[in-house]
DOTI-286842 format. One line per field, with one value per residue (C-alpha): x, y, z. Coordinates in steps of 0.02 Angstrom, whole numbers, plus 50000, padded with zeros to 5 digits. Layout:
% residues N
east = c(X_...);
north = c(Y_...);
up = c(Z_...);
//
This chain:
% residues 383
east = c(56684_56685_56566_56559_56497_56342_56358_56251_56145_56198_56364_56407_56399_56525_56497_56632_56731_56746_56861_56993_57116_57146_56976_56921_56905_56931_56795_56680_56722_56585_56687_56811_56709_56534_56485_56390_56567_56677_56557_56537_56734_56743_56622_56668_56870_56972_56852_56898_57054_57221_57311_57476_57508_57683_57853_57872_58037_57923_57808_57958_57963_57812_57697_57743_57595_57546_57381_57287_57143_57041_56908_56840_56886_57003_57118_57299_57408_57523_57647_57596_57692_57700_57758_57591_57543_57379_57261_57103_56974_57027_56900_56850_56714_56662_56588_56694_56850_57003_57120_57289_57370_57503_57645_57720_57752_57652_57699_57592_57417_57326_57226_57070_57110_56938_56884_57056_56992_57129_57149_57298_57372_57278_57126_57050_56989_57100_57037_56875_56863_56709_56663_56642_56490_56402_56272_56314_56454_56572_56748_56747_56586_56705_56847_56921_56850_56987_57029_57146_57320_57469_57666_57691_57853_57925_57742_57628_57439_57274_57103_56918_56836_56850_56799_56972_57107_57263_57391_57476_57321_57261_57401_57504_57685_57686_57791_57933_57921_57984_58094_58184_58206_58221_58313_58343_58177_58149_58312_58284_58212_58119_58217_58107_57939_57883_57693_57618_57434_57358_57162_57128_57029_57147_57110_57203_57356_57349_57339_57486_57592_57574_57616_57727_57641_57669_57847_57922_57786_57740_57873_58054_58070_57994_58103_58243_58175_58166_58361_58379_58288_58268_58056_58048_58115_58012_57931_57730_57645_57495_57436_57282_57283_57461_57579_57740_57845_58003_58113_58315_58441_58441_58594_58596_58784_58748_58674_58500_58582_58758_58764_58918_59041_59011_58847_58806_58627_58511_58493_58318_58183_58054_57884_57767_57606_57472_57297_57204_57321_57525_57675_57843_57984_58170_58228_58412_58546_58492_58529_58356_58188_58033_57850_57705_57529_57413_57282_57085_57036_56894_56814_56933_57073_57209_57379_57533_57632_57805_57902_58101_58175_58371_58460_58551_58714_58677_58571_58692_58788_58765_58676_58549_58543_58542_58397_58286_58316_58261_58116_58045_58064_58050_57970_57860_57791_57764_57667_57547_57521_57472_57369_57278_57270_57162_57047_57009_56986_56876_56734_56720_56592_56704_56751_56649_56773_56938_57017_57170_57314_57367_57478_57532_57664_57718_57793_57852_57753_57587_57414_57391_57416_57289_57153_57181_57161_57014_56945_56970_56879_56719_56737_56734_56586_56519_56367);
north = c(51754_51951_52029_52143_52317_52376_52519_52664_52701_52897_52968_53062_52950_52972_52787_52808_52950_53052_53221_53074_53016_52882_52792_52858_52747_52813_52908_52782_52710_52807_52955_52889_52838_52930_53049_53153_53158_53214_53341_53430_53432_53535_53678_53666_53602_53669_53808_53877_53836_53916_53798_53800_53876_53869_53931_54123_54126_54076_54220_54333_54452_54562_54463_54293_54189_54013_53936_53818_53713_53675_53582_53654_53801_53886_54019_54116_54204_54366_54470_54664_54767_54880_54724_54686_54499_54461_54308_54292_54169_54102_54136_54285_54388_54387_54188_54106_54043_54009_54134_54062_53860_53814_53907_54059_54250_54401_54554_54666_54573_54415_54381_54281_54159_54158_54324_54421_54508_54585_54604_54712_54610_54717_54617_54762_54755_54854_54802_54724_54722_54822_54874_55039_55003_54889_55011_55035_54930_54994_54901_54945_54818_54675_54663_54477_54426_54439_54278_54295_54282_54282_54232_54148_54019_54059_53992_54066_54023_54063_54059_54045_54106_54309_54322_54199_54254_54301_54139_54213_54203_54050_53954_54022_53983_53880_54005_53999_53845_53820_53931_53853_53707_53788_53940_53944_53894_54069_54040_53875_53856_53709_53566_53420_53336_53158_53149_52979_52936_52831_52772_52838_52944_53100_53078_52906_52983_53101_52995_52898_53033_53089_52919_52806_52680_52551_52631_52489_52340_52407_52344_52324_52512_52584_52479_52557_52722_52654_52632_52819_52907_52876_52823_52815_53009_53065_53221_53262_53419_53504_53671_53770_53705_53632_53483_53466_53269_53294_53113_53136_53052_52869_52732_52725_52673_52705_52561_52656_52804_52852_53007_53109_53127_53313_53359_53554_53498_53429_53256_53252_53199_53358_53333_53483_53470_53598_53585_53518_53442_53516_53470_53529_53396_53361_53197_53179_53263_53317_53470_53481_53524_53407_53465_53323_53424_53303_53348_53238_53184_53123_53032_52881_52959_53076_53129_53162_53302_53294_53406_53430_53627_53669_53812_53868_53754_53650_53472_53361_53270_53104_53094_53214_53125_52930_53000_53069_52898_52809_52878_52910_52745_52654_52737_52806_52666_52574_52710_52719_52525_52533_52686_52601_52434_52523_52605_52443_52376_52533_52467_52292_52248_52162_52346_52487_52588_52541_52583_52742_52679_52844_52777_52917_53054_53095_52931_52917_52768_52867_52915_53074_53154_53053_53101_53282_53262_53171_53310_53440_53352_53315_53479_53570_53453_53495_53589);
up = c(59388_59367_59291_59144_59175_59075_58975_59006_58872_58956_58852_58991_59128_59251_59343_59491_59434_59578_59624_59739_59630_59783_59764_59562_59442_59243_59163_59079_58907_58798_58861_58709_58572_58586_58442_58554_58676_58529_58468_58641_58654_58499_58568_58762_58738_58572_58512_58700_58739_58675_58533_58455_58292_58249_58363_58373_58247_58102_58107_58133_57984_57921_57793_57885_57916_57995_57956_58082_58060_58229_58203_58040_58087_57969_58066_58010_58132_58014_58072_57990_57910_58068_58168_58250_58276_58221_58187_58066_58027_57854_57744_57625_57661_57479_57458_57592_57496_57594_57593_57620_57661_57744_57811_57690_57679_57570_57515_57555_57547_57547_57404_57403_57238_57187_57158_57196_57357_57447_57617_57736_57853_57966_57889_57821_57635_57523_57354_57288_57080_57031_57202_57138_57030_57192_57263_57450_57465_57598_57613_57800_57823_57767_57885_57903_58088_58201_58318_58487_58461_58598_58595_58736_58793_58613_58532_58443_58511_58449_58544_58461_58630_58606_58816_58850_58989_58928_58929_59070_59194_59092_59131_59265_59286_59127_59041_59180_59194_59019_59010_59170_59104_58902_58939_58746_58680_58583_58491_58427_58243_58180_58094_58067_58105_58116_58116_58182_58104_58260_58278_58453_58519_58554_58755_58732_58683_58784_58953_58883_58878_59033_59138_59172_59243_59092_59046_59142_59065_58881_58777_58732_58683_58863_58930_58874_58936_59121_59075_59045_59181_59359_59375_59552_59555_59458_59520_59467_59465_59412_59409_59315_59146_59140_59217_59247_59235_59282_59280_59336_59254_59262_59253_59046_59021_58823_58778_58734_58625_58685_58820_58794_58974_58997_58913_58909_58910_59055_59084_59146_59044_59051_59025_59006_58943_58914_58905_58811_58675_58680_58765_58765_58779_58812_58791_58886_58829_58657_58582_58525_58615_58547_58544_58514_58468_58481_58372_58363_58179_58218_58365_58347_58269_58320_58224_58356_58261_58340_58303_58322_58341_58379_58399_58242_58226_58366_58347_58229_58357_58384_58556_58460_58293_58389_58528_58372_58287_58450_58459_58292_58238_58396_58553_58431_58372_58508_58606_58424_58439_58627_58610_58452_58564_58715_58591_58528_58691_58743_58635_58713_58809_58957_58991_59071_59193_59248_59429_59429_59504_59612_59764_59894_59840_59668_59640_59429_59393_59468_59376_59460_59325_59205_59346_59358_59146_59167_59300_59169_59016_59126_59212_59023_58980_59140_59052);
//
């Protein structure tokens, strides 16, 4: 009879993780439910890493702004009034009230609504009531702090870290890659969003959407997807801070969601995901491109923010409208229920480390790609 594995009474433990994805096994299960793990991600993981705001087209006209929250931290990304893309920490220099929620557009200034402190969309402070009578007070002391901001693959990314590399040396080829395979992604304009509550730890969901290992094994609903793209052909690549899954077209003869006879779109199901927490997708011959943002609540918890964009007047025929249906309502689902049924399992004290199923070549049902993920979380934590 097998043994359970003790648990190291050391968070970061990394058991028999090793740099081979032929002989690793996982990174150790405190890795997904360990306060002191999830805390250490925040500083060394999101508050260094470039994340998603919103897509380029909704920041596109001066006064346009995006707010983010990572982590606690507050952040908006503004288009000036001279055309400028900028980003800010969200909080008034006065006593620290937000400035702005949600997405939106000002005139000419945003407007603190506690004490009505103005600020350009330059961030400089234009108006403060009374400051005239405050002994010393300069308006150039009180500048909104200014966070990195870049457009990049038709996004709109900010970046805590003030020392971080521009995206383009960051994450090299990412941008081509995207717009190989989404030649129009800077046209398209968001249409909808289905957000999925799920009680994982974000690295969970992560893993699972970057194999296909169980695709074939999971459920009725992954089955299906074996029935739409060809597994074994699936090609796997990764590259500095970004991966590539690229499945061909399988034998689906409609019985999944109906595929018109000469589709203008690609057949492939693309896959690109970019670290730590954002991937870009295309589900077969939809007129639609489909972004997931996986974004941590909390050690155990994780909300997958998928959203749908099209390009004006395109996105309402049926392959479109039956894929989205397919996989917000079914897909979907099932991916939350596994993901919610390993983090369970995670905590149990049968399970310590399990062994990565990597055979040789870039075979589809392969968990290359889950090692070189797990590589770059312990490499971040590293310190």
């Amino acid at each position: 009879m097998a043994l359970a594995n003790p648990k190291s009474t050391e968070p970061f433990d990394l058991g028999k993780f090793t740099d081979d994805p032929g002989t690793s096994f996982t990174l150790p299960s405190p890795w997904y439910y360990r306060p002191e793990v999830y805390e250490a991600e925040k500083e060394a993981i999101f508050f260094k890493s470039w994340r998603v705001v919103c897509h380029a087209s909704e920041l596109a006209n001066p006064g346009d702004y995006a707010t983010v929250d990572i982590h606690g931290q507050g952040v908006f990304a503004i288009r000036g009034r001279d055309g400028n893309l900028r980003a800010f920490y969200n909080v008034c220099q006065h006593r620290a009230h937000e400035l702005l929620t949600g997405k939106g557009s000002v005139k000419a200034v945003v407007t603190c609504p506690y004490h009505a402190w103005a600020y350009g969309t330059d961030g400089a402070l234009r108006t403060a009531r009374n400051c005239e009578n405050v002994k010393g007070f300069d308006k150039a002391d009180f500048s909104l702090a200014s966070v990195r901001v870049q457009e990049f693959a038709g996004f709109v990314f900010v970046n805590l870290d003030e020392n971080a590399r521009p995206m383009h040396e960051w994450a090299p080829g990412f941008e081509e890659e995207v717009l190989k395979w989404f030649p129009d992604v800077r046209d398209v304009r968001p249409v909808s969003q289905k957000d999925f509550d799920i009680k994982a730890n974000w690295k969970v969901v992560v893993e699972n959407a970057i194999e296909g290992y169980h695709f074939p094994n999971s459920g009725p609903v992954h089955r299906e997807l074996c029935d739409i793209i060809d597994l074994p052909g699936t090609k796997l690549e990764t590259h500095e801070n970004w991966m590539a899954i690229i499945s061909p077209p399988g034998e689906n003869k409609g019985e999944v969601y109906p595929f018109p006879e000469n589709s203008d779109r690609n057949g492939h199901f693309i896959t690109l995901y970019l670290w730590p927490d954002w991937i870009i997708y295309y589900w077969p011959h939809m007129k639609m491109i489909s972004t997931f943002l996986m974004r941590p609540t909390g050690g155990e918890s994780s909300v997958v923010e998928n959203a749908y964009l099209a390009v004006p007047g395109e996105g309402d025929d049926e392959t479109t409208k039956a894929a989205v249906e397919w996989f917000n309502n079914g897909l979907g689902p099932e991916d939350a229920s596994l993901n919610e049924g390993v983090q369970r399992g995670i905590r149990s004290k049968g399970y310590y480390q399990g062994r990565l199923f990597t055979e040789d070549g870039d075979v589809g049902h392969s968990e290359h790609c889950v090692h070189a993920f797990q590589s770059w979380v312990r490499d971040a934590l590293a310190d």
